[in-house]
N, C-alpha and C positions, 0 to 999 in steps of 0.2 A: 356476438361480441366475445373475444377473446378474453379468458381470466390474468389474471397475471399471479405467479405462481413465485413466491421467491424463496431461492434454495439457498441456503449460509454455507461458503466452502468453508469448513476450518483451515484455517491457516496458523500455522503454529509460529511463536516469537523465538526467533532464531535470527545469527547474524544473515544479514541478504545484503548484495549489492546495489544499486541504483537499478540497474536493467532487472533484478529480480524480481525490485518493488513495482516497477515499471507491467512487469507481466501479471504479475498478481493485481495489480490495478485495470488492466488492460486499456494501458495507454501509452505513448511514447518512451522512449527515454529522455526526449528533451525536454518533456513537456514534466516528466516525474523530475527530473534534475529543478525545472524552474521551480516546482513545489516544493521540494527538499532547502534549496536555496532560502526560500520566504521561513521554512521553520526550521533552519539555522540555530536562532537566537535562543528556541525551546528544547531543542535536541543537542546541540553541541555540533564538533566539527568531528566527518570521521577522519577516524585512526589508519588507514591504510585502504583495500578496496570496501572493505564491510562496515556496516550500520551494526553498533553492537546489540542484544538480545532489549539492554534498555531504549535504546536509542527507538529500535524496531518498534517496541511499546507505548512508545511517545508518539512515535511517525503515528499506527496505527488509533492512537485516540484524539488528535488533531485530524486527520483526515479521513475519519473513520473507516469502523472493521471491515476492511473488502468484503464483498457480497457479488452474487449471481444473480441475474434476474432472469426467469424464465416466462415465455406467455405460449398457456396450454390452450388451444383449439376446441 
């Protein structure tokens, strides 16, 4: 039976776009826009293409800390 192994990328709070958060999520971008959309209300609207550094921080404790999951043989 396979272990399963989980490795924490850090990922630093910095401005990121939809498609950035999107790949650090590793999933769409339509599907990270629907998410973003729903937490709206607790983030604010962005300002231009970027999510500001607080913004990111919110994103990140609503839909918690991106992780990696590995499973070692």
């Amino acid at each position: 039976m396979s272990e399963i192994k989980k490795v924490i990328n850090v990922v630093d709070v910095k401005p990121y776009t939809p498609s950035d958060l999107a790949e650090i999520y590793g999933t769409s971008w339509k599907i990270m826009n629907k998410w973003l959309k729903r937490l709206e209300p607790h983030i604010g609207e962005r300002d231009g293409r970027y999510f500001t550094p607080l913004q990111v921080s919110k994103i990140f404790e609503k839909l918690g800390a991106p992780a990696k999951v590995e499973f070692e043989d």
